[in-house]
C-alpha positions, 0 to 999 in steps of 0.5 A: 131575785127576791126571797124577803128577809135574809136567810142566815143559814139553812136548817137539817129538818129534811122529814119536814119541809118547809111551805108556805101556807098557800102550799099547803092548803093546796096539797092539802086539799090535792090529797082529799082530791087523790083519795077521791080519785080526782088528782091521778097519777102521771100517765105517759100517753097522756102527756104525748098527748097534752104535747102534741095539742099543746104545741100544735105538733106531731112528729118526735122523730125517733120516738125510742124516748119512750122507754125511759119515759115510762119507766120514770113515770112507773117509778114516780107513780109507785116510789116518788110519794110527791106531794100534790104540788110536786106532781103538777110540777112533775107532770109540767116538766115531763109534758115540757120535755116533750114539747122541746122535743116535738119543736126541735124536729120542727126546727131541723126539718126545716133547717137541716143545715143546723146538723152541720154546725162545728161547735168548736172546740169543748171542755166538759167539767165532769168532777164530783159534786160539791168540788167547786164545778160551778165555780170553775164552770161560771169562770170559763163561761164568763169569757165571750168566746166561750158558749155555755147552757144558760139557766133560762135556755135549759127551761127552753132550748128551743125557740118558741112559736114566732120568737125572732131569731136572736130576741128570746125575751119570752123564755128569759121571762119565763125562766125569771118566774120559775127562779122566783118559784123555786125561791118561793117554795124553797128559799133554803135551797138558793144557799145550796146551790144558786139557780139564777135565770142568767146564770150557766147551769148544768147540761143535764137539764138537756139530758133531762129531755131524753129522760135519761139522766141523774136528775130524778134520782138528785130530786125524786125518791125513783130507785126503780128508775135510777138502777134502771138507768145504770144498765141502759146504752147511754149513747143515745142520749149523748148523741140527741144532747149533741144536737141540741147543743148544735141547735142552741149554737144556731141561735147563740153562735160562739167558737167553743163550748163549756159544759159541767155536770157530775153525771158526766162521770158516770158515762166518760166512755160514751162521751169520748166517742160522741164528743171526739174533740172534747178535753175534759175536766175533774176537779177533785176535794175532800170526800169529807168536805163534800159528802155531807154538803151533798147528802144535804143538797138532795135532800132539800131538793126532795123536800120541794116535791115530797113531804116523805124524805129520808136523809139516811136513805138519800146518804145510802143512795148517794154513797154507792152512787158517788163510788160508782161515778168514781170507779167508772170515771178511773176505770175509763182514764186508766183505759184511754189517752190521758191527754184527753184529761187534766185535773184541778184541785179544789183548793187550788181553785181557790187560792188562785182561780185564774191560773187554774183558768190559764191551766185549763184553756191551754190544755183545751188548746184554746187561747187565753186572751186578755179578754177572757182573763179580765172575764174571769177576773170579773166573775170571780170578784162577784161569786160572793160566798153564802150570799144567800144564806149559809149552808150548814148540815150535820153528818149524823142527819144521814147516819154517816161517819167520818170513818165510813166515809173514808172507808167508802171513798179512800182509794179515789183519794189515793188516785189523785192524791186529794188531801184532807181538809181542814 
């Protein structure tokens, strides 16, 4: 990927998002045409509409997807205040989630067997955000056994129209625009989190395609939609991620499965019963360490869609959420068999990431071979730390406290024993 010179370090202005000029001539003049009453809001028929004719198809099957699609929608049009380029991305990705999902039902008519599909045996790394998930997520993915959602796969899980079976050079294609997009129009944000086209990325992307998942509320201002989300069964869209994973396992087989996403937290009760074959991993690291990281990584992300962002209130957000993720995920481990879990400490991941490995496959019951040792052993030489710049931030930006951090957050540390780091 290409970002021009160097970036050295990321910057706090989160009020005033970085653009480049042709950005900003563009939302500039998508704001005259809002006024003006040319650029509308997101409508959801519209969009089932544009997929439909897009795709040449008709049939969503169960189309109980609705629901959480307008209430995003209602929540983006009132709440979000995006830019005008933040709304085409917006209305492109809805309008994409819908095309995925009118070419899957495509795809398991005519295939049904795809429903059969063992999809072996799957770890699911569900820690907190900033504990190094990625790390331990792109160690496990290295190894050639292992099966995980790639970057350009969670663009386009499905097959595009007349792509050969085994040859998806179009959507890797398209999946290199989009890393380099997002590089355009946030370079900082690469220092934060790397988005790389080739690289394993977070099946709540897929979760994205019931509209039902954590990632509006990490990149839009949708508190209507997000406290919507807490009340709703979430058993669903476990369920239809299931089968996209069994469609992806149909093109790309392997004998097992790797997935990661912190949203994985909120919901362990669901995902018992949809993934019975699931052993899963938290990885845990100083709530001091991590907060900050993270307040500062949902508000970059904010700023690619909307020039209205505010850091204090990305931290009262975050703050309460993160403490239901840990509440929610000790109440499920205190209520069900702990052979299900294992736990990883952060700086145990560092010091010795392969033994950490070793740990996990062992406790998966899956056999570390030499394979996957010299895999990992591979990856984590390349995982270079601020190759793309380095990441600062400041708890002040978001009104926080050391004190009123550990107020919020003591007793998780107290449950697995997370020690403070220097």
């Amino acid at each position: 990927m290409t970002m021009g010179k160097k970036l050295l370090h990321t910057t706090n202005q989160y009020a005033k998002p970085y653009r480049p000029l042709p950005i900003a001539l563009f939302n500039r003049a998508g704001r005259v045409a809002e006024k003006l009453g040319v650029l509308a809001d997101i409508d959801v028929e519209q969009l089932i509409t544009n997929a439909r004719r897009k795709s040449g198809l008709n049939e969503f099957g169960d189309e109980w997807f609705r629901e959480p699609l307008t209430v995003l929608v209602e929540s983006i049009n009132r709440e979000a205040n995006l830019t005008p380029t933040g709304k085409l991305i917006q209305k492109t990705r809805l309008e994409g989630a819908l095309i995925a999902r009118l070419r899957a039902e495509q795809l398991l008519q005519k295939h049904p067997e795809i429903h059969d599909i063992d999809l072996g045996k799957i770890i699911i790394i569900a820690g907190l955000q900033r504990t190094g998930t990625t790390t331990l997520h792109r160690l496990l993915a290295a190894d050639p056994n292992m099966r995980a959602l790639m970057s350009w796969e969670a663009l386009n899980p499905i097959p595009l129209p007349k792509e050969p079976l085994g040859n998806p050079k179009r959507r890797i294609a398209k999946a290199k625009t989009a890393e380099k997009g997002l590089a355009y129009l946030a370079p900082e944000f690469f220092a934060i989190h790397p988005v790389e086209h080739d690289a394993p990325e977070e099946d709540v992307l897929l979760l994205d395609l019931c509209f039902m998942s954590q990632s509006p509320e990490a990149t839009l201002h949708v508190p209507t939609y997000a406290a919507w989300l807490e009340q709703q069964d979430h058993t669903p869209a476990y369920t239809y991620l299931r089968t996209l994973l069994k469609i992806l396992s149909w093109q790309r087989p392997a004998k097992n499965w790797v997935l990661k996403t912190p949203h994985h937290m909120e919901y362990l009760d669901v995902i018992l019963q949809v993934f019975p074959e699931a052993s899963i991993v938290q990885t845990h690291r100083d709530p001091q360490k991590t907060t900050g990281s993270f307040c500062s990584m949902v508000s970059h992300g904010r700023g690619v869609f909307s020039d209205e962002v505010d850091a204090r209130e990305v931290a009262r957000h975050w703050m309460r959420k993160v403490n239901r993720l840990m509440q929610r995920s000790i109440n499920v481990r205190e209520q069900c068999e702990q052979k299900r879990f294992i736990d990883v400490s952060y700086y145990d991941l560092v010091s010795d990431p392969i033994s950490q490995v070793a740990r996990i496959y062992e406790f998966a019951g899956i056999p570390f071979d030499q394979s996957a040792a010299e895999a990992a052993e591979s990856t984590s030489k390349r995982n270079v730390q601020n190759r793309y710049g380095k990441h600062i931030y400041d708890l002040e930006d978001f009104g926080l406290t050391q004190d009123a951090i550990e107020h919020q957050y003591a007793f998780y540390r107290r449950r697995y024993g997370i020690p403070y780091e220097n």
